[in-house]
C-alpha positions in Angstrom: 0.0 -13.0 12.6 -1.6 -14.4 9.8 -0.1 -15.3 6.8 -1.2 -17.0 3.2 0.1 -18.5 -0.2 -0.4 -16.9 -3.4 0.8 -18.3 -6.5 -1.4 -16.5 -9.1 0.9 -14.2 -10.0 3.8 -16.7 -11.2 4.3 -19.1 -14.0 3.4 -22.8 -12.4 5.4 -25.4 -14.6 4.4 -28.3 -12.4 1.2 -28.4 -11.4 1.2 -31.5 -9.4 3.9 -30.6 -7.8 2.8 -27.3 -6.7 -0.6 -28.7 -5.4 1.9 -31.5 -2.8 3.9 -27.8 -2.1 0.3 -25.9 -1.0 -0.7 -29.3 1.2 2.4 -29.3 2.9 2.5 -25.6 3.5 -1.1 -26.1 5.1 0.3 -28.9 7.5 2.6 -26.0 8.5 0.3 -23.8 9.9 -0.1 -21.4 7.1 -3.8 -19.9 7.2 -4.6 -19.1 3.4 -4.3 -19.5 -0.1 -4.3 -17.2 -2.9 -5.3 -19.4 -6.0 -5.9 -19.1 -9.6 -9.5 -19.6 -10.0 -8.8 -22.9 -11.9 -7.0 -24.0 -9.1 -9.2 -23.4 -6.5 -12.2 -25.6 -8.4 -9.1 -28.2 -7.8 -8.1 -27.7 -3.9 -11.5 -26.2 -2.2 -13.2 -29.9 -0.7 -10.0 -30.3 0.4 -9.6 -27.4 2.5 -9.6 -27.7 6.2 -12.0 -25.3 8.3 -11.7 -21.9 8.7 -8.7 -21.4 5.6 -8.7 -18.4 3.9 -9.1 -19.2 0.0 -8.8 -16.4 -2.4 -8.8 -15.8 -6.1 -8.0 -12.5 -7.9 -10.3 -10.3 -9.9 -8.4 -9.0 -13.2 -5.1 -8.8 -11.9 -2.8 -7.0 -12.6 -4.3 -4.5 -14.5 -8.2 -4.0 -13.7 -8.7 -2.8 -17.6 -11.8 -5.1 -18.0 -15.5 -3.6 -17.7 -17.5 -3.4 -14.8 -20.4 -5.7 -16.2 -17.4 -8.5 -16.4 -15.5 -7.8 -13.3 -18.7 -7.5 -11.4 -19.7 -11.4 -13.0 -16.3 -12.8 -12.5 -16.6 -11.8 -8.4 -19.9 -13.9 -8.2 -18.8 -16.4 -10.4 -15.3 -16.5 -8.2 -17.9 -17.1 -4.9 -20.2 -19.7 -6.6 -16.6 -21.2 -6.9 -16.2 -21.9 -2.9 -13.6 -18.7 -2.5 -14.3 -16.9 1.1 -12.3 -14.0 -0.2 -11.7 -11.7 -3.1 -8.6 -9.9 -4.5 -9.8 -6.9 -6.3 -7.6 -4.7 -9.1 -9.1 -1.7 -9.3 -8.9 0.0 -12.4 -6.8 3.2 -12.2 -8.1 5.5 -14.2 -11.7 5.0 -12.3 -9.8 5.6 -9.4 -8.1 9.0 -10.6 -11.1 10.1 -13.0 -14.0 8.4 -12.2 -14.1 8.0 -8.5 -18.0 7.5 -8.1 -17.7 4.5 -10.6 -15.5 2.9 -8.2 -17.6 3.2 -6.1 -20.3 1.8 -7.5 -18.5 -1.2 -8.6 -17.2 -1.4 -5.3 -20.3 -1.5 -3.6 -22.1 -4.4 -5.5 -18.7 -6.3 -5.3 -18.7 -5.7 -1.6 -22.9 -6.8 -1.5 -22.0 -9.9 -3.2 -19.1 -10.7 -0.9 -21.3 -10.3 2.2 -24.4 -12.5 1.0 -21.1 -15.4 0.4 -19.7 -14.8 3.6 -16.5 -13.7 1.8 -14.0 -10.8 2.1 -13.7 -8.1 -0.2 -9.5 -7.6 -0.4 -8.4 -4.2 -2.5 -4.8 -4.0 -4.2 -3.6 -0.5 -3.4 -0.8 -0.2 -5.4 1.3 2.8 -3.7 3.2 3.4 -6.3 0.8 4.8 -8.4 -1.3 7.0 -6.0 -0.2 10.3 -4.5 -1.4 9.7 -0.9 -1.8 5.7 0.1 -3.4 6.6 3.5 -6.1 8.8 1.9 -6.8 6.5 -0.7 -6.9 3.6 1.9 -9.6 6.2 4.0 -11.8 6.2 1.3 -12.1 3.1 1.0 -12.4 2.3 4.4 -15.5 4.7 3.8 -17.1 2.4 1.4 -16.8 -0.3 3.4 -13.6 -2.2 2.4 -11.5 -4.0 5.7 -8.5 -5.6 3.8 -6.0 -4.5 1.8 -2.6 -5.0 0.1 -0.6 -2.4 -0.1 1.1 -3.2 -3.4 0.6 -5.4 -6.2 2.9 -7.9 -5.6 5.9 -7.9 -7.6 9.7 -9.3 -7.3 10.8 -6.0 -8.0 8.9 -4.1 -4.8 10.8 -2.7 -2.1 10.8 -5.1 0.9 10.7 -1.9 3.5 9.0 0.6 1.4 5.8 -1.8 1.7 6.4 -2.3 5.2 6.3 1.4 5.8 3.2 1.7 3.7 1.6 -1.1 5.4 2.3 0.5 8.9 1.3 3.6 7.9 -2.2 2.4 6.5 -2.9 0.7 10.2 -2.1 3.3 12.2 -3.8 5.8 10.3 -6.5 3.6 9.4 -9.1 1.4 10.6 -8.0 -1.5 7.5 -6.0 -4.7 8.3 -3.0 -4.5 5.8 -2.1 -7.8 4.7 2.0 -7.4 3.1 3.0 -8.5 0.3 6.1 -7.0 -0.6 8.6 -10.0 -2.1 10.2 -11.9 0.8 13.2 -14.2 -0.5 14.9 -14.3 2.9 14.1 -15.9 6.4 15.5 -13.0 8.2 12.9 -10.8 6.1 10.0 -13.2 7.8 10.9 -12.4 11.3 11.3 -8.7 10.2 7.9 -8.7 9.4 6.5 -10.5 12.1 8.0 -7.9 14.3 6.4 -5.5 12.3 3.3 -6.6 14.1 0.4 -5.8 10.9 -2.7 -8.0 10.6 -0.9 -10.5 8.2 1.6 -11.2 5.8 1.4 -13.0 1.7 4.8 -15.5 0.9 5.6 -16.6 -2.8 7.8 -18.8 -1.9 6.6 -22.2 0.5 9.8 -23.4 0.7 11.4 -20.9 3.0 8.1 -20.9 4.6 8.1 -25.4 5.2 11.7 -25.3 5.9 11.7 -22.0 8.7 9.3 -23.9 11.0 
């Protein structure tokens, strides 16, 4: 199962500190990072072959225009990421579906020309049907998704039962990331058995191997 780092959604008070964390949660087998784009200009020639580095596109809230969001995906390439985390903005997605798309589709162009993957936040709470959603944008094209957007406050087993019913219904690889503050929650999810799984915190993750 693969699993990945992301602090880009959390208030980093020591940065040197939390760069020796993300080295020694590498030397433990873990298989990506999810990295402020700052960050990532910091870590990327250090990054052994075939990890997964990812930055996010206007996250949380995906309010930003197209003609940015669609520069700061290339600019987020050009940067050495192999793979985006994209926000979409909810109203498009309630209102304006085929300007979704559209942005969607260069995003996804882009991505492919870099060799990277093109990673879309779901956010279940604020959709009436996940799976649907999750069709349509399998339709486009899109492989990866999360099935929420991350936070502490997220249901552990609501996202797993989102994330299991996205894969089974679904031809997308649902990568977890409901908040895991446990060890016992790790090998829940692992026996959960979906593509992959995103941590927040590398200290249960370097002192459970």
């Amino acid at each position: 199962m693969y699993f990945e780092y992301c602090n880009y959604n959390k208030y980093i008070n020591d940065y040197g500190k939390e760069l020796s964390h993300i080295f020694k949660a590498l030397d433990k087998g873990l298989a990506g990072l999810a990295l402020p784009i700052h960050m990532v200009r910091e870590v990327r020639e250090f990054m052994p072959e075939g990890i997964v580095l990812s930055t996010p596109i206007d996250y949380p809230l995906g309010y930003a225009s197209t003609t940015v969001r669609n520069h700061w995906v290339l600019n987020s390439l050009k940067c050495g990421v192999n793979a985006i985390d994209y926000t979409p903005n909810q109203y498009f997605v309630r209102h304006k579906w085929t300007d979704l798309v559209n942005e969607i589709t260069t995003d996804l162009r882009m991505c492919s020309d870099y060799g990277a993957t093109f990673r879309v936040f779901l956010d279940y709470h604020r959709v009436s049907n996940v799976v649907n959603y999750a069709r349509r944008l399998a339709d486009i094209g899109v492989e990866v998704v999360f099935p929420a957007m991350g936070y502490h406050h997220d249901d552990f087993f609501d996202n797993i039962i989102n994330s299991k019913l996205i894969e089974k219904k679904t031809n997308l690889s649902v990568i977890f990331n409901g908040y895991i503050w446990k060890k016992s929650q790790i090998k829940i999810l692992k026996k959960a058995k979906l593509f992959g799984g995103r941590l927040y915190n590398l200290e249960l993750w370097c002192n459970q191997q």
